[in-house]
VEXZADREN-681235 format. One record per residue (C-alpha): residue in one letter; x, y, z. Coordinates in pm, whole numbers, always signed. Example, Ala and Ser with C-alpha at 12.3 -4.5 7.8 and 13.67 -1.06 7.14 Angstrom:
! VEXZADREN-681235
[atom 'a', [+1230, -450, +780]],
[atom 's', [+1367, -106, +714]],
***
This chain:
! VEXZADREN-681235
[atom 'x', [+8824, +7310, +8350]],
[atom 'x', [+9157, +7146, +8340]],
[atom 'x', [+9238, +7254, +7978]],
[atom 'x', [+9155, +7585, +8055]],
[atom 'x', [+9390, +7580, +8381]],
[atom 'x', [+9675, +7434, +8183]],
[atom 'x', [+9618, +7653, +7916]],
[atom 'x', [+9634, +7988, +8147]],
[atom 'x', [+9952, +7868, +8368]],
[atom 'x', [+10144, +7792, +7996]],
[atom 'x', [+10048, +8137, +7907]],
[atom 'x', [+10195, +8289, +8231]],
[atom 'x', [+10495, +8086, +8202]],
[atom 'x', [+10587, +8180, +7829]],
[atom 'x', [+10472, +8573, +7893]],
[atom 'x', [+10827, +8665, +7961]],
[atom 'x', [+10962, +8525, +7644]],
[atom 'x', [+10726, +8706, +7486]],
[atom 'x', [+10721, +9088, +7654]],
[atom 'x', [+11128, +9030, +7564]],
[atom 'x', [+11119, +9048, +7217]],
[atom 'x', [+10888, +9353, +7196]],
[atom 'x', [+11018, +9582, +7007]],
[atom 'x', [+11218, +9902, +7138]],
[atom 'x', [+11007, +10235, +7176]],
[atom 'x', [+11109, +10592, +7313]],
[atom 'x', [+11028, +10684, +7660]],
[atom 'x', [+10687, +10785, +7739]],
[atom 'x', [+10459, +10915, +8034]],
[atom 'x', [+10445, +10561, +8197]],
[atom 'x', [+10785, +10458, +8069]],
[atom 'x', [+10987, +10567, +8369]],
[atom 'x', [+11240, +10369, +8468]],
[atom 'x', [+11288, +10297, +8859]],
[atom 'x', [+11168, +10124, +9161]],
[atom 'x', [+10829, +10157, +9213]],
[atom 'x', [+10596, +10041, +9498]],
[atom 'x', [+10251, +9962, +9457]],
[atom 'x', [+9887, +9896, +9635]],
[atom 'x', [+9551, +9700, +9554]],
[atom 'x', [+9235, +9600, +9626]],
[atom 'x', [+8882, +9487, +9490]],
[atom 'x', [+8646, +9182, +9463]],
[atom 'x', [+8747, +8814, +9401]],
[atom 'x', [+8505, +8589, +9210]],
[atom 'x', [+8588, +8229, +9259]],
[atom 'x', [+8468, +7931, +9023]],
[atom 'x', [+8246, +7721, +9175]],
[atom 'x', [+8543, +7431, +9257]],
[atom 'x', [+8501, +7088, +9196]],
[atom 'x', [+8630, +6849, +9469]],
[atom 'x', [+8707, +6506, +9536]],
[atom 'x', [+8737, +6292, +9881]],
[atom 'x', [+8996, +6042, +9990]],
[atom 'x', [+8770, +5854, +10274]],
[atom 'x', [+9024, +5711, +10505]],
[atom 'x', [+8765, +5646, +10746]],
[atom 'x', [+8453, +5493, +10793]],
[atom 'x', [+8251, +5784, +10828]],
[atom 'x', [+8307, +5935, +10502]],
[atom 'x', [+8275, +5757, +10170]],
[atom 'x', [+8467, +5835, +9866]],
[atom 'x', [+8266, +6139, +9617]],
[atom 'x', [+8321, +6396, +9402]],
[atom 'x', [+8090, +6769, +9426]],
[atom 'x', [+8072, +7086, +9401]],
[atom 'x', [+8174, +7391, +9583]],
[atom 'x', [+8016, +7709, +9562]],
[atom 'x', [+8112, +8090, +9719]],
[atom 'x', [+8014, +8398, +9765]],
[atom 'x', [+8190, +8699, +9646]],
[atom 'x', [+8488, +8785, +9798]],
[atom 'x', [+8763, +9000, +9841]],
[atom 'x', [+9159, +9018, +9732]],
[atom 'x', [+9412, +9270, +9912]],
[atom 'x', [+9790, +9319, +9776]],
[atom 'x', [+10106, +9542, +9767]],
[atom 'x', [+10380, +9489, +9487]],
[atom 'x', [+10737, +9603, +9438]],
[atom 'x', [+10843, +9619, +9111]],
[atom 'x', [+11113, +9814, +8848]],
[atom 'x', [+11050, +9994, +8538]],
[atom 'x', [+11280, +9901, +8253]],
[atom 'x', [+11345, +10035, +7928]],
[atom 'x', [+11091, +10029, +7644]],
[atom 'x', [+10800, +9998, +7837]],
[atom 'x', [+10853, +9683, +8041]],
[atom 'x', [+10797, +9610, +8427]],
[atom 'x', [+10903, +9315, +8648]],
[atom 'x', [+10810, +9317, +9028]],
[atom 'x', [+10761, +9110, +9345]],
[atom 'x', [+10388, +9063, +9449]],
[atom 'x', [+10228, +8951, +9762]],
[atom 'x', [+9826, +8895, +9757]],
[atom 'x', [+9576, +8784, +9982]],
[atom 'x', [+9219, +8674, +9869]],
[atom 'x', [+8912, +8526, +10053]],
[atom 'x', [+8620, +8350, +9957]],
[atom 'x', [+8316, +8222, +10195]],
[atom 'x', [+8159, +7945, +10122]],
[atom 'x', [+7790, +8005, +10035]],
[atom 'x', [+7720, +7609, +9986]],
[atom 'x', [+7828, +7280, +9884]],
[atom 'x', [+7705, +6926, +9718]],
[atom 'x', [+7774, +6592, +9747]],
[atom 'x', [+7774, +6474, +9362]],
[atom 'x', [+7650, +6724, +9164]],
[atom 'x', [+7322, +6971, +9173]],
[atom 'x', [+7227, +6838, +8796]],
[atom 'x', [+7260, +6500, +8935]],
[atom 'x', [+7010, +6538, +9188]],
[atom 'x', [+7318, +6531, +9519]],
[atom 'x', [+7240, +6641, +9853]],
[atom 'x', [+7268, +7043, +9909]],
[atom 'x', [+7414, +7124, +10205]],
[atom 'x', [+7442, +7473, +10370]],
[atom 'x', [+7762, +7602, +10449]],
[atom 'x', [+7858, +7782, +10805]],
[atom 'x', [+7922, +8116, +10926]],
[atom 'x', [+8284, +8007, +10917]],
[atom 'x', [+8327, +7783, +10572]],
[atom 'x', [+8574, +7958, +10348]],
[atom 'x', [+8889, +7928, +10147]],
[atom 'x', [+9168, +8153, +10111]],
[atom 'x', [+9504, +8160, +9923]],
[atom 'x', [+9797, +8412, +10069]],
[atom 'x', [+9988, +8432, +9722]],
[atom 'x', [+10399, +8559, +9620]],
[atom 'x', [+10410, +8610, +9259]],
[atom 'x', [+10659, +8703, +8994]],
[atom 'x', [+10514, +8897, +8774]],
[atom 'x', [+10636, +9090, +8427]],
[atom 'x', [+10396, +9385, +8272]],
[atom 'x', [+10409, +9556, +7950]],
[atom 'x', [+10267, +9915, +7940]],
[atom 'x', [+10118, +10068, +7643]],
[atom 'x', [+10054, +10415, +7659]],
[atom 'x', [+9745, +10593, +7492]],
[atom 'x', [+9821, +10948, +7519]],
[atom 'x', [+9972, +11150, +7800]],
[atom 'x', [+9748, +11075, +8094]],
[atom 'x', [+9610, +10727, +7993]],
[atom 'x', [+9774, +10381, +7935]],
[atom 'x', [+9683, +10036, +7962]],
[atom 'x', [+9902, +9701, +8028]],
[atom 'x', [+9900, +9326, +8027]],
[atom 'x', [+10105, +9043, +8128]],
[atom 'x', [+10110, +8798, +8408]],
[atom 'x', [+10360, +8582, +8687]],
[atom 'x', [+10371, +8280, +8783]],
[atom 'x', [+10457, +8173, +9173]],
[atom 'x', [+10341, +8017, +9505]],
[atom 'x', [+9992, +7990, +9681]],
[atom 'x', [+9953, +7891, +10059]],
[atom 'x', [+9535, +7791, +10017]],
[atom 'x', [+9351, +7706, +10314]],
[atom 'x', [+9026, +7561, +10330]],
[atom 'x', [+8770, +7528, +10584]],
[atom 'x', [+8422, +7336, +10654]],
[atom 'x', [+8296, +7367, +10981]],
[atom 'x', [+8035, +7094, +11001]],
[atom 'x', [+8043, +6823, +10646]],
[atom 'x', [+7684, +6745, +10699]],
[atom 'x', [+7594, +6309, +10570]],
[atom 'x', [+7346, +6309, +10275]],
[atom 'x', [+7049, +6151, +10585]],
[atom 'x', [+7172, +6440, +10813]],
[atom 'x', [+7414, +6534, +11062]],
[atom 'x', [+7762, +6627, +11109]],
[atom 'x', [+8022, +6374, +10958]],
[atom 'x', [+8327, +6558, +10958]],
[atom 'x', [+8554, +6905, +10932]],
[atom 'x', [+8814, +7024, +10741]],
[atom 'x', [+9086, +7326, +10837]],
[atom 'x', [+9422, +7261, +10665]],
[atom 'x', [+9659, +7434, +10427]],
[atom 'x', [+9845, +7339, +10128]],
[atom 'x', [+10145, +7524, +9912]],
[atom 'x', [+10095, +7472, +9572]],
[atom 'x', [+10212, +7612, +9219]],
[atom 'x', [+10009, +7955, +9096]],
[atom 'x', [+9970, +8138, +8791]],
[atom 'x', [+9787, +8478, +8689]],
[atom 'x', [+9733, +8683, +8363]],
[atom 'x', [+9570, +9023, +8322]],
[atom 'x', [+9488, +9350, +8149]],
[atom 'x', [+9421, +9662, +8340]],
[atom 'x', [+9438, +10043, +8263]],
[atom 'x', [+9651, +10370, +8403]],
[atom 'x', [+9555, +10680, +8483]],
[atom 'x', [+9889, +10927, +8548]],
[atom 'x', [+9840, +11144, +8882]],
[atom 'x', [+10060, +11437, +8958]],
[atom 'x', [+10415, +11335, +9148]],
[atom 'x', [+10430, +11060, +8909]],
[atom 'x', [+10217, +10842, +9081]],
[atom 'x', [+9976, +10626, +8872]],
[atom 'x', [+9610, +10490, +8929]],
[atom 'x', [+9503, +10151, +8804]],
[atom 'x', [+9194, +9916, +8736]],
[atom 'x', [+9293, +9589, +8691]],
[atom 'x', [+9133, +9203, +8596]],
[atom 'x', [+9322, +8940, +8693]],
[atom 'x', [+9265, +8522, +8581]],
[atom 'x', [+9450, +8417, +8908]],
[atom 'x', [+9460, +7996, +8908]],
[atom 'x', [+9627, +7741, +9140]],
[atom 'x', [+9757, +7365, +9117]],
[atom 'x', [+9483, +7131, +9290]],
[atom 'x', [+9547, +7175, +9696]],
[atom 'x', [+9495, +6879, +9936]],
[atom 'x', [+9333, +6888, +10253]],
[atom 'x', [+9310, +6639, +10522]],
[atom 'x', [+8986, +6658, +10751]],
[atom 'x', [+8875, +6467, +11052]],
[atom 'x', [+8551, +6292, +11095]],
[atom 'x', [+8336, +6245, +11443]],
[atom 'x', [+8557, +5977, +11528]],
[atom 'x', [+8930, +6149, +11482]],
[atom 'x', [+8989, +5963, +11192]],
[atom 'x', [+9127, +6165, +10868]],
[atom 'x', [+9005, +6202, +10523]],
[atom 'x', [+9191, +6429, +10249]],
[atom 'x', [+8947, +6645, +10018]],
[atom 'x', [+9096, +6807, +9674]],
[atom 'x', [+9000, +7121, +9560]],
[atom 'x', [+9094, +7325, +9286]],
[atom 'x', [+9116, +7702, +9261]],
[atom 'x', [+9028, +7971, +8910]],
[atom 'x', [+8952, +8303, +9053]],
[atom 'x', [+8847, +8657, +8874]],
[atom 'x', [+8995, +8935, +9065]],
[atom 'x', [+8830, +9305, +8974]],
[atom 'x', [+9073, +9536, +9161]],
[atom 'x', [+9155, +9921, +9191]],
[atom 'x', [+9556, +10000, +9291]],
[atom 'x', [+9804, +10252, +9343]],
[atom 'x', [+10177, +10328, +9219]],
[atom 'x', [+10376, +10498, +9307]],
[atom 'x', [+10810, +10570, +9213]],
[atom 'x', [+11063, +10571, +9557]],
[atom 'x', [+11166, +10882, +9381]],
[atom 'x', [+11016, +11180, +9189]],
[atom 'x', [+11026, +11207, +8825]],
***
């Protein structure tokens, strides 16, 4: 899991270098250069996460587990500029939410407790990304493109009732931690009339570890790390602050 995190967030990092020493190309149908605006939304899958605790209190003992969520959702808006030969940058803010459909102490192969998760266990990361895209078109009405950003991911988690392996609540957990993000994708285009321009997108989008501090029954604090690799599955809009 960590190769695979390291290995995405280099990717994202280096994209730019790369999209700036593709070749030069005359315009095309989505090769129009201006400010654009843009919309999207779909379904976010989330990895199952793996976690750690920090005791720092008697109630709760140090342990590592597993997470596990349902499907959730991811909302954004972007503004962004179209540059010669085929190349976008923009500004992105995202939201996406996960609920938590349960959770183990230790692992489920290693026989750890299952515990069910509350109306009210999920995680969340508000997201402000830098993005760059390259657009390749197919013919007049269809294109595709790929790239990726890199930025910075507010995720908040929260467990409602951290039930002991023997039963009964030990602790909760509703905090919020900044840390680094990365994303890469591939979606396709779909040219509408007034030059706007449908999408369908995936996205890999993947966060540093966060840290959250909890409180167990007796007010004393314990920190839980959790990392983040979700699968986002989105339709969008964009559209030019001018007509072509």
């Amino acid at each position: 899991m960590s190769d695979l995190k390291h290995g995405l967030l280099a990717s994202c990092a280096a994209f730019g270098l790369l999209v700036g020493s593709a070749a030069a190309e005359d315009y095309a149908p989505f090769d129009k250069a201006g400010f654009y605006a843009a919309v999207f939304g779909g379904v976010n899958i989330l990895q199952d996460a793996d976690v750690s605790v920090d005791p720092m209190s008697s109630e709760i003992r140090s342990t590592s587990g597993d997470i596990e969520y349902d499907t959730g959702f991811v909302l954004g808006a972007a503004v962004g500029h179209e540059f010669s030969h085929n190349i976008r940058g923009e500004l992105e803010l995202s939201y996406r939410r996960n609920d938590v459909s349960s959770y183990y102490e230790g692992s489920p192969e290693s026989g750890g407790a299952f515990n069910q998760a509350g109306s009210d266990d999920h995680v969340s990361a508000l997201a402000v990304m830098a993005n760059v895209w390259r657009d390749v078109d197919l013919n007049e009405t269809f294109g595709m493109h790929f790239g990726g950003g890199v930025g910075v991911a507010q995720l908040h988690l929260e467990l409602d009732d951290i039930d002991s392996t023997g039963g009964g609540e030990v602790g909760r957990v509703d905090d919020s931690d900044w840390v680094l993000a990365g994303q890469a994708g591939v979606g396709f285009s779909m040219m509408l009339p007034q030059g706007w321009i449908a999408t369908v997108d995936y996205r890999a989008f993947l966060t540093a570890d966060g840290a959250f501090e909890g409180r167990d029954v007796n007010g004393d604090a314990f920190e839980i790390e959790h990392d983040y690799l979700a699968h986002s599955i989105m339709v969008g809009l964009r559209m030019p602050f001018s007509g072509y």
